[in-house]
N, C-alpha and C positions, 0 to 999 in steps of 0.2 A: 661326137655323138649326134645322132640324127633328129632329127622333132619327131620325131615317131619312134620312141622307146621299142628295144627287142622285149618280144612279149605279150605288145599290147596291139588290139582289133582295132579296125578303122573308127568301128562303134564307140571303143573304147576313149579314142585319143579324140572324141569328139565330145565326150562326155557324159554318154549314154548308154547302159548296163541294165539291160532285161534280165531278170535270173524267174524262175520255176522253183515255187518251192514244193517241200515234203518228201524228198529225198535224202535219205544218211549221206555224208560224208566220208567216203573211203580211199586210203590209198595212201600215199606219200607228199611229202613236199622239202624241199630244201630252201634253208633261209643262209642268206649271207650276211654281211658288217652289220652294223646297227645305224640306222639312220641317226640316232644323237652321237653316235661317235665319229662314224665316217667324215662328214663336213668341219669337226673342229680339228680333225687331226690334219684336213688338208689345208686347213688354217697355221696350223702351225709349222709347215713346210716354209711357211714364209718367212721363218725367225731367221733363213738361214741363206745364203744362196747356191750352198749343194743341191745334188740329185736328191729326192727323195722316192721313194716308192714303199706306197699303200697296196695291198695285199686283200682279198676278199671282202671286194667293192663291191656291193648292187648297184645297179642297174635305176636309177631311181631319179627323179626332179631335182630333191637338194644337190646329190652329186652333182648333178648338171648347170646346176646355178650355180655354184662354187667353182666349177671350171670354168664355166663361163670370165666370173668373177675373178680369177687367176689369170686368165686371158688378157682381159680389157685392164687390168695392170699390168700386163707387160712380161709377166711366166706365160711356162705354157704347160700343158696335162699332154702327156703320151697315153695312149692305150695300146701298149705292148702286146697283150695276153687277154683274154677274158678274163674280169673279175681283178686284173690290176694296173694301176693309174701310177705313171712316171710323172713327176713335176719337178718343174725348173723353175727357177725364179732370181735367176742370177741379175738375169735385167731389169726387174721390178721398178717400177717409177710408183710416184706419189700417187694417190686416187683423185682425179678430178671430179669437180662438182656432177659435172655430167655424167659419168660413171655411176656417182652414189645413186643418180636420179634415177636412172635405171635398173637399180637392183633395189635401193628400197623400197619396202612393199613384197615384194616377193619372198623373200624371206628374212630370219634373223642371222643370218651369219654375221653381213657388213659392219655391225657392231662390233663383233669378235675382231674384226681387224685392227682395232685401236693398236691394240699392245703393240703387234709386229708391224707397224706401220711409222708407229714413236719409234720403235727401237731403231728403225731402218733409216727414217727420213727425217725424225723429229714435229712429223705432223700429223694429221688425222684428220680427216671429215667427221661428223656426229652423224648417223645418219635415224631416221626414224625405221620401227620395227615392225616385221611383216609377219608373216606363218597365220596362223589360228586364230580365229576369234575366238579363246574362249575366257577370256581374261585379261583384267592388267600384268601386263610385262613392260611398265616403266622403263628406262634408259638411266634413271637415276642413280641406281646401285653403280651402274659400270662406271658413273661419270665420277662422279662422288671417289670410285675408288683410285679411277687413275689421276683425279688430284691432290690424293693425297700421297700418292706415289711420285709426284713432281708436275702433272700437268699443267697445262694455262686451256680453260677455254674459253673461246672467244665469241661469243654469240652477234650474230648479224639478219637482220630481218631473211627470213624463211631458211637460215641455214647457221649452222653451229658447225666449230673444227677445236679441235686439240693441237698447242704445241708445245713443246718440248727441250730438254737438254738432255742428258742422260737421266731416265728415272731411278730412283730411288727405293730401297726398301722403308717396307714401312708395320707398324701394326695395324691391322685391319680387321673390324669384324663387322660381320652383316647381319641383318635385323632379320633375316630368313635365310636358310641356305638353300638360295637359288643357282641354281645351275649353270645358269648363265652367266650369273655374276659371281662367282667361282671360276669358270673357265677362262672368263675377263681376267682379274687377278692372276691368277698362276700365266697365260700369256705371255702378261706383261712383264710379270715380277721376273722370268727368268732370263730377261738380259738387264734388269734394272743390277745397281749400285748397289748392295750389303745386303741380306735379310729382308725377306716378308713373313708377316706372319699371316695368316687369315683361319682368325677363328670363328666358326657356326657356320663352317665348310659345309657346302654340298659334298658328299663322298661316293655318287652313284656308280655303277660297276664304268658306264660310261666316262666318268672323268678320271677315273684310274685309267683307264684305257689309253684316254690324251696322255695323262702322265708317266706310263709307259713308253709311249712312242717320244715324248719330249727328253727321260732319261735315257734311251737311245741314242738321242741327239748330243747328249753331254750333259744336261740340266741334273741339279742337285734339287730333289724334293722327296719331304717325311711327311706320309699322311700318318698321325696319331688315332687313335680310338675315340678320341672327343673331340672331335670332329677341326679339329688344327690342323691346318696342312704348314708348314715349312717352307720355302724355298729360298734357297741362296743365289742370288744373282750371277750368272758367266757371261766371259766376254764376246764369247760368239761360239754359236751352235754348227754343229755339223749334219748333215746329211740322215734319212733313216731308213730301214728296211725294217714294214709295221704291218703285222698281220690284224688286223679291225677284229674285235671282239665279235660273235653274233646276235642277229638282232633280236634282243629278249620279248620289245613288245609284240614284235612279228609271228613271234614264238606260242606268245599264250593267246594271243588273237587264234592261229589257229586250234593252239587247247578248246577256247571257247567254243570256236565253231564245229570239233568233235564233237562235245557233249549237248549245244542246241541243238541238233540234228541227229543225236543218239547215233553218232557213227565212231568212227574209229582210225586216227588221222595219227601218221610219225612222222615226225618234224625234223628232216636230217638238221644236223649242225647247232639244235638245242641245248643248252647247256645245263645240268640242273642248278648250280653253282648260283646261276645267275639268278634262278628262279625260284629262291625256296621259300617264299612269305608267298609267293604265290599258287604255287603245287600247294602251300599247307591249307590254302583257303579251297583250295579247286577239289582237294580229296573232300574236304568238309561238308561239301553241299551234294556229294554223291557222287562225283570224276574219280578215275584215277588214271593212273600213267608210272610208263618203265622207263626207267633210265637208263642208257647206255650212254659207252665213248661215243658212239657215233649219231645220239640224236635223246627222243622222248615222244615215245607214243602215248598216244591219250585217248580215252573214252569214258562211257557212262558202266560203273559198277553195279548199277541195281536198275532196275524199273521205273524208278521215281530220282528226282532228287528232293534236297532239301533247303529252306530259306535258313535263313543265317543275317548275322548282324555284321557289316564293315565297314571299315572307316579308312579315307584313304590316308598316305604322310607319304614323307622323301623319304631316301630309301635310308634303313632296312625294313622300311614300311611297305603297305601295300602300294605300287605305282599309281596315279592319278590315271597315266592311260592304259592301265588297266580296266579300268572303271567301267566303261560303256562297253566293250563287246562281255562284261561279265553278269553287267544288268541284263542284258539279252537274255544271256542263259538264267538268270534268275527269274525271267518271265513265265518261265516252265520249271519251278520249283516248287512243291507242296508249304503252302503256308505265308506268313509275309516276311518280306525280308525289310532290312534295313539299311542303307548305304548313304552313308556321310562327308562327303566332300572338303576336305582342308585344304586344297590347294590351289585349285582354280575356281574363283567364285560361277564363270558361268558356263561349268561342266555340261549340266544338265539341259543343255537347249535342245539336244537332240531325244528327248522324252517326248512332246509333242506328236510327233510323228508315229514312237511305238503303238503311242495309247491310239493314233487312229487303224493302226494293226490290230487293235485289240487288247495293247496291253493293259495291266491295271495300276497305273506309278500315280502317286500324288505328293507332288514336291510342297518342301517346306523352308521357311526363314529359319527355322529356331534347328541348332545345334543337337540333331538328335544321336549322339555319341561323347564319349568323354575327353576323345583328345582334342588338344589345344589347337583351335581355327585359325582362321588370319582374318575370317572378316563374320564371325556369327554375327555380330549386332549390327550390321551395316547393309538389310534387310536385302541379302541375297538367295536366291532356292538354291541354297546348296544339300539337303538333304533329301533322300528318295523314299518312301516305305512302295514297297513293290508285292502286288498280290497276285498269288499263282496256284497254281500252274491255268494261264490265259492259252488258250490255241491264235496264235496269228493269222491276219487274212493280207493276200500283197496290197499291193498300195503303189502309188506314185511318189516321187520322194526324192527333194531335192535336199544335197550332201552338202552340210554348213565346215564342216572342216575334218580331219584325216581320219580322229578316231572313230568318227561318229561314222566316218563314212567307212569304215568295214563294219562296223557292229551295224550298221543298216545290210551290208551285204552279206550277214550270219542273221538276220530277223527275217531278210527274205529268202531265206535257204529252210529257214524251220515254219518257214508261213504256208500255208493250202493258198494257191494259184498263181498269178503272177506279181512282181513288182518291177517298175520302172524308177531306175537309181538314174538322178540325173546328176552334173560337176563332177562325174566320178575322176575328173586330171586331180584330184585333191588327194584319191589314194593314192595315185602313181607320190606323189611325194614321200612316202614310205613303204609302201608294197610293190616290190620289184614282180614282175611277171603275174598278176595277179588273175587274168584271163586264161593261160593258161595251168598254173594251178587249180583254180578252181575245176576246169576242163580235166585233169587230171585226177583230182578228186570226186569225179560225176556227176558234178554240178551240173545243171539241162541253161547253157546259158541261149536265151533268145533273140538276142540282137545287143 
């Protein structure tokens, strides 16, 4: 893979996205994998040292980091085909300190490697966690879980490792179902010793997906209705051939930026399957959209839309990055709306910015919703009331992290004149080709 992703302008790969607003949005676009599933499934390539090959891959940062990350242990990634990734990892060595140095920070995978790293070598680096500021994402769930699953960690001034004998199943439950520490756990658990259990599972379509391609491999696991996943320990995995779910939040990002723009956008490869807490809120504030096998068109049903009350949760709740390109569109909604944050206390940082577009958000400490928070009293602005319908004006605007950074490039699509998006390397982390789509869509991009 090249430093200069297919897809992306010289402008682009430098950080800098002029867009024109006050034009619809018309036309097509195709989404591939899902950015939270593609990187853990190619994580899990490592339980084993067959071939694997991953199937409707984008084009994206984390992929890149991840192979990278396969590399510098000692696999290697083929690009056969557009859109699919061969991995080898028959030669895998342990992760040296110097390795972890260079990839922590840049993202959260190198944690996911505990599990298949015990299973293989008996050790681990800890490493610290990179992606998004918009929250704590502790290390502690993951660590906490693989020792009780057998670990030893060893803590040594500026650095921390896991070792190992064969892990162990064990009962496990977690004080939130996070997703990370969900995918931690089942990693691990399917080459450990008897049984795991892990109850107050994360169960997103994403981690199905992992466990999909893991029972591929040979892995024994029951996800249950109350949120209990199952898994039986085996003594070595085989090889997979793993078509990547599509990426849902890619999905309604572009929903959103249909009906900010009062246009009319079909999203090949959309699934409604995957989307239906969120089509239920998007028809509700005045969208709609057709569902076919082959995608999900979307647009604005009336003249106006409407505010509305939401609150985010894991899934089968409203997604968390959903949030911000939805606020957007609720900027241009008749009335105030309401949106409550329970997942990431510091969602909301990219509000700031709207309001010197114009918009009208006033965040709050206090829990303006009924579902249960993780941090109301611990005087965070997790809650938004949003008044509209505001007309946006461009703006200058530096992108603090991925989601914030397309919902900034749907405000400066429905804004009157120009905006300058600067960091925009932070979309490329999960919008594959986003230059040219938008280009395809008639977006007036400027530089």
């Amino acid at each position: 893979m090249t430093n200069l992703q297919a897809g992306t302008s010289v402008a682009e790969e430098a950080g800098q996205l002029i867009l024109r607003g006050g034009r619809p949005l018309r036309g097509e676009v195709a989404i591939r994998g899902a950015k939270n599933s593609l990187p853990k499934i190619m994580v899990a390539a490592l339980l084993t040292g067959e071939r694997c090959i991953l199937r409707n891959v984008a084009d994206i940062q984390d992929v890149a980091i991840v192979s990278e990350l396969i590399e510098a242990l000692g696999g290697s990634v083929a690009r056969p085909d557009a859109g699919v990734i061969e991995i080898e990892s028959a030669n895998l060595k342990p992760m040296e300190r110097s390795v972890l140095k260079e990839f922590s920070g840049r993202s959260r995978i190198p944690i996911l490697l505990c599990g298949p790293l015990l299973a293989r070598f008996g050790v681990a680096q800890v490493p610290s966690l990179g992606g998004c500021r918009i929250g704590s994402r502790p290390v502690d769930f993951h660590i906490d879980a693989l020792q009780r699953m057998g670990a030893i960690l060893h803590d040594e001034p500026g650095a921390a490792h896991l070792t190992s004998g064969k892990l162990h199943g064990n009962k496990i439950r977690l004080e939130y179902p996070s997703v990370g520490a969900t995918e931690q756990v089942i990693l691990a658990a399917v080459r450990a010793e008897g049984v795991t259990e892990l109850s107050n599972a994360a169960i997103e379509p994403e981690i199905l997906d992992l466990i999909m391609a893991l029972q591929k491999m040979g892995a024994i696991i029951a996800v249950d209705v109350d949120r209990v996943i199952t898994i039986i320990g085996v003594n070595s995995l085989r090889g997979f051939d793993h078509t990547a779910m599509p990426d849902r939040l890619e999905a309604a990002s572009w929903a959103s930026a249909a009906m900010a723009t009062n246009g009319r956008i079909f999203v090949r490869g959309a699934r409604q399957v995957d989307m239906m807490t969120y089509l239920n809120e998007y028809r509700q504030i005045g969208g709609d959209f057709s569902a076919t096998n082959d995608g999900i068109e979307f647009w604005r049903a009336g003249d106006s839309l409407r505010s509305i009350a939401l609150e985010t949760d894991v899934h089968p709740g409203f997604m968390t990055d959903w949030q911000q390109p939805f606020v957007v569109t609720l900027t241009q909604a008749e009335g105030v709306s309401i949106v409550h944050e329970t997942v990431y206390e510091q969602r909301f940082g990219y509000v700031k910015a709207l309001n010197r577009m114009g918009a009208k958000i006033q965040l709050y400490h206090e829990c303006l919703g009924s579902r249960k928070c993780r941090f109301g009293q611990r005087n965070w602005l997790h809650s938004a009331v949003i008044v509209g319908p505001t007309p946006l004006k461009g703006a200058e605007i530096n992108i603090p992290d991925l989601r914030a950074g397309f919902s900034y490039v749907i405000a400066a699509l429905a804004a009157e004149g120009n905006s300058t998006l600067t960091n925009t390397s932070l979309i490329q982390r999960g919008y594959e080709n986003l230059i040219p789509k938008l280009t395809a869509l008639g977006a007036e991009i400027l530089g």
